[in-house]
C-alpha positions, -999 to 999 in steps of 0.1 A, spaced: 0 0 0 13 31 -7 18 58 22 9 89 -2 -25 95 -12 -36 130 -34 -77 142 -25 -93 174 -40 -83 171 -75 -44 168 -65 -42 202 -45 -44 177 -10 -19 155 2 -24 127 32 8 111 34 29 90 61 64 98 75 89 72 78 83 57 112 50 73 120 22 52 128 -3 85 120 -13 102 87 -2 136 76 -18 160 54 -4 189 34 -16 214 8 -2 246 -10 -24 272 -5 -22 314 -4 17 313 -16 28 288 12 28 252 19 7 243 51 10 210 74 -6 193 97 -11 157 116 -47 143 111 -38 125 143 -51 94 127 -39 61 120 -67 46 97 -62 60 63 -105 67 61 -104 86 88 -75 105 86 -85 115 48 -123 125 60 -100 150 90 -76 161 56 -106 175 38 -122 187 65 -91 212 76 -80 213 36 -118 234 32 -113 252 67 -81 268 56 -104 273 15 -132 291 40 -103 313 56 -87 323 25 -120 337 10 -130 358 42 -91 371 45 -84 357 74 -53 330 63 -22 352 69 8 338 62 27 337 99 57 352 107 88 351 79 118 333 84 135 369 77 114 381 108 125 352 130 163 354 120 160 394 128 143 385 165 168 356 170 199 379 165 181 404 188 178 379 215 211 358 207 234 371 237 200 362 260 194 329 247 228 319 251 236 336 284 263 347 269 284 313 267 285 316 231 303 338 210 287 349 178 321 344 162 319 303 170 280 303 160 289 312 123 307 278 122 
């Protein structure tokens, strides 16, 4: 049996990861991929929990409400801001470029 099945015409994605007894789903939608565990082990079940979230996140993107979360650019930015905190200072940013 194959661990990857495609629902809603291709644009959905139930999958399993290597060692993972539950199913996976995954779409591209709004210029990003999203993710999420279905939490279920039975491929039925976790396809009926896919299409449910898959037309959740549809329902968000036609009222505006599906943002796209914080950038990686942002996060880097906020991480060099706290680096010396983080760290408690046994770190030198010298050795962390390594």
């Amino acid at each position: 049996m194959a661990a990857d099945h495609d629902l809603m015409g291709g644009k959905l994605h139930v999958y399993k990861r290597p060692n993972s007894t539950v199913w996976q789903c995954s779409t591209y939608l709004n210029g990003r991929n999203w993710r999420v565990s279905t939490k279920e082990e039975g491929l039925a079940q976790a396809k009926d929990v896919a299409e449910d979230w898959y037309l959740g996140l549809k329902g968000k993107v036609r009222a505006g409400e599906l943002t796209g979360g914080v950038s990686f650019k942002h996060a880097a930015k906020q991480f060099e801001l706290e680096f010396e905190a983080i760290t408690q200072g046994e770190r030198s940013r010298a050795m962390s470029n390594n």
